[in-house]
N, C-alpha and C positions, 0 to 999 in steps of 0.2 A: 798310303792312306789305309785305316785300318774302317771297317764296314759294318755293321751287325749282324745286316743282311743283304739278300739284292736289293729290297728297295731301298732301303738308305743308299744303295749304289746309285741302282735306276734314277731315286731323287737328285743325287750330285751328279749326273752325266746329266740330266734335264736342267736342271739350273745354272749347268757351267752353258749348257750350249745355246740356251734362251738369253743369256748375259752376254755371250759372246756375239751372238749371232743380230741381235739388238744394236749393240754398238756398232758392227760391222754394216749394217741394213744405214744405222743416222749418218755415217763416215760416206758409205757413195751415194747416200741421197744430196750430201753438200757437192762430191767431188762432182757428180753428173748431173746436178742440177733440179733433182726432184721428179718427184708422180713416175718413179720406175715405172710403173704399172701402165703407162703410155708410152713406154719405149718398146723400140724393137734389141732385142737381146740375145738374140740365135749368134750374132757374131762375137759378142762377148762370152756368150757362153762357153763356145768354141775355144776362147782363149782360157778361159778358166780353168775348162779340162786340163787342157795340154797342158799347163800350168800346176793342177793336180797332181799331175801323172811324173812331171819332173822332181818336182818336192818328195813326193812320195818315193822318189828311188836313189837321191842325195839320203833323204830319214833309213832309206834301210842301209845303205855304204855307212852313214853313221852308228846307227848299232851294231853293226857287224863289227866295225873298229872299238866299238867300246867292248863287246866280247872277247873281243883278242886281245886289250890291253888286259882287261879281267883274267882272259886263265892265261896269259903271259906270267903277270904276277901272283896268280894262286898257283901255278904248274910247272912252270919252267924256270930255270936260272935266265938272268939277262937284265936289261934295262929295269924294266917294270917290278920285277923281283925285288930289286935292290933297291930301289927307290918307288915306296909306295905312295907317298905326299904327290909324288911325278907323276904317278898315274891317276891320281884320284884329281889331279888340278888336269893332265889330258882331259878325262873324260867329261869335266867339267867346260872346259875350252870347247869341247865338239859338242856339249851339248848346246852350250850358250852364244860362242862366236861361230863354230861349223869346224872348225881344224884341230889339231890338239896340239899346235904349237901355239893357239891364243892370237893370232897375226889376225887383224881386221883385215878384208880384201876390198882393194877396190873394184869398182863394174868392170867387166870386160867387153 
């Protein structure tokens, strides 16, 4: 995305996270039943975290894999080199399914 300034930035991080956060608020007002604001929440919060904290360190194994495919193919001979469509559909796989062989997983 290209910006003018911060605030055209500021404005789109405020707008994506007010639309998200929106939808996300009406989605477990149905799942749990409504009036959050009369529940007690310490133990779901707890899971949220933990839940954070997992996501958040799958997101960085995955950019770190898409860095290596990146100067694999900018730097080195091998796979990536030789085939850059392979690499641009990997890193497209990890970004959208989580693998960069595109293989859906089932729950474990």
């Amino acid at each position: 995305m290209s910006y003018k300034n911060f605030r055209d930035h500021a404005t789109s991080i405020s707008s994506w996270f007010t639309d998200a956060m929106r939808k996300k608020y009406y989605i477990g007002q149905k799942e749990h039943g409504g009036r959050l604001w009369r529940k007690p929440t310490a133990d779901e919060l707890g899971k949220e975290v933990l839940d954070f904290v997992v996501y958040y360190a799958v997101l960085k194994d995955h950019l770190q894999r898409i860095k290596e495919i990146c100067f694999e193919g900018a730097y080195q001979r091998g796979r990536w080199r030789d085939d850059p469509v392979g690499a641009l559909l990997a890193i497209h796989n990890i970004l959208e399914i989580g693998n960069e062989e595109g293989i859906e997983e089932a729950g474990d």
